[in-house]
C-alpha positions as CSV (number, residue, x, y, z in Angstrom):
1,X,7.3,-8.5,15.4
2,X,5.8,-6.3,13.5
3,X,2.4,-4.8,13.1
4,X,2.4,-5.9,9.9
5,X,3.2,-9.3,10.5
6,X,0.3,-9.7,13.2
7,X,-1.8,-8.9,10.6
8,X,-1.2,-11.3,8.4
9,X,-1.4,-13.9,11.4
10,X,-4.9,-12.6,12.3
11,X,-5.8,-12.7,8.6
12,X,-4.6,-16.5,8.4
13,X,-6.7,-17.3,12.1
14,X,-9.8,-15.8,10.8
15,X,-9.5,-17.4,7.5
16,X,-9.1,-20.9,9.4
17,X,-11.9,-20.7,12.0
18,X,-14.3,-19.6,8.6
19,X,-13.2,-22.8,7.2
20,X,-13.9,-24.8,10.7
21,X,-9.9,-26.1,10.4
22,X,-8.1,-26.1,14.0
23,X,-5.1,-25.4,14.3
24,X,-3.4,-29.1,14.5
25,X,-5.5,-29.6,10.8
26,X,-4.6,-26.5,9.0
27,X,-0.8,-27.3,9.9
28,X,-1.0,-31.0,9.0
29,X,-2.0,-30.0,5.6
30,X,0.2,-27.4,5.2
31,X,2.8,-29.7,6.0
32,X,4.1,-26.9,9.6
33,X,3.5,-28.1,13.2
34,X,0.8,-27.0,15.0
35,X,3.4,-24.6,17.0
36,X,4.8,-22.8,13.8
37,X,1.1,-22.5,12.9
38,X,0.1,-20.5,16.4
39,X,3.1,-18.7,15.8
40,X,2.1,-17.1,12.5
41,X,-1.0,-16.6,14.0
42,X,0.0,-14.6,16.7
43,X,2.4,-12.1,15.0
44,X,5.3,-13.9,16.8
45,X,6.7,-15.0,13.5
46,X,6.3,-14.5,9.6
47,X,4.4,-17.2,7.1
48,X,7.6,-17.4,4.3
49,X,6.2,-17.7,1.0
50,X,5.7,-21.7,0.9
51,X,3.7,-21.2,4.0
52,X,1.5,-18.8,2.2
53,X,1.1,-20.8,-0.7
54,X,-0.2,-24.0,1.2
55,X,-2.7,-21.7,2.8
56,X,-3.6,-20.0,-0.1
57,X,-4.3,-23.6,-1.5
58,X,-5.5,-25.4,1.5
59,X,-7.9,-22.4,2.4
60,X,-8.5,-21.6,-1.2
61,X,-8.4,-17.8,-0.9
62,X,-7.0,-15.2,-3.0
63,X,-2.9,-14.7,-2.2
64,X,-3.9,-11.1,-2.2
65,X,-6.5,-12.2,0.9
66,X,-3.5,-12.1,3.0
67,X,-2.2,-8.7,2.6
68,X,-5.6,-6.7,2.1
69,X,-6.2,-5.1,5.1
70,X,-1.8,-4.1,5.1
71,X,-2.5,-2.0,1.7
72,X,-5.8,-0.6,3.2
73,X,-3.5,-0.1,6.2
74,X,-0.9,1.6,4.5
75,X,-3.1,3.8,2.2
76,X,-4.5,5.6,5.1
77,X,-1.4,6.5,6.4
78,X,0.2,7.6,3.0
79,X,-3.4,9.6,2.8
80,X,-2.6,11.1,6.4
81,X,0.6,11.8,5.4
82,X,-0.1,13.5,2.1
83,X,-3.3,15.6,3.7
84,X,-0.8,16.5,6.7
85,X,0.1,20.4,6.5
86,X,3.4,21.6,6.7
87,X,3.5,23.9,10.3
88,X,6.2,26.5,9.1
89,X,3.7,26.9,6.0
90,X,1.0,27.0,8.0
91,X,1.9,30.2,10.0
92,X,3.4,31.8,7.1
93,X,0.0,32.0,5.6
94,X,-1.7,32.9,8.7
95,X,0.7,35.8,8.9
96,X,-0.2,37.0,5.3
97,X,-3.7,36.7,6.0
98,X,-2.9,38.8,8.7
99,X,-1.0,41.5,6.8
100,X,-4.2,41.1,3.8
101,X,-6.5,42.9,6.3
């Protein structure tokens, strides 16, 4: 899966053991089995949208709670990306530094 998806299953795991739910609890009320439930948490599958919307009501957090730390995630790479330099342009203004002197 990817890293994206353990994410959001470490999200959900935190958010539970904040509450003081287990695992067997938290699925009961969300209407999953306990199973399903570990396997969100652990990345090795996605929460579908009802999923989320249980847990957003069950755990009462923000939907947005979910995905934080994937847009903080994904900002800092689009921010590396941007700030990267190009290395072609990179030596070409080396060499007319070069030839300034």
């Amino acid at each position: 899966m990817s890293d994206r998806i353990k994410m959001i299953g470490n999200k959900i795991r935190l958010m539970r053991v904040s509450k003081g739910l287990s695992q067997q609890n938290l699925a009961k009320e969300i209407g999953i089995t306990q199973a399903h439930l570990s396997n969100i948490e652990n990345g090795r599958c996605s929460a579908n949208i009802d999923v989320i919307l249980h847990l957003h009501d069950c755990l009462k957090v923000p939907i947005a709670a979910f995905f934080e730390e994937i847009d903080e995630q994904d900002g800092a790479v689009q921010q590396k990306q941007n700030s990267s330099i190009d290395v072609d342009a990179l030596l070409a203004m080396l060499q007319l530094l070069k030839k300034a002197q």
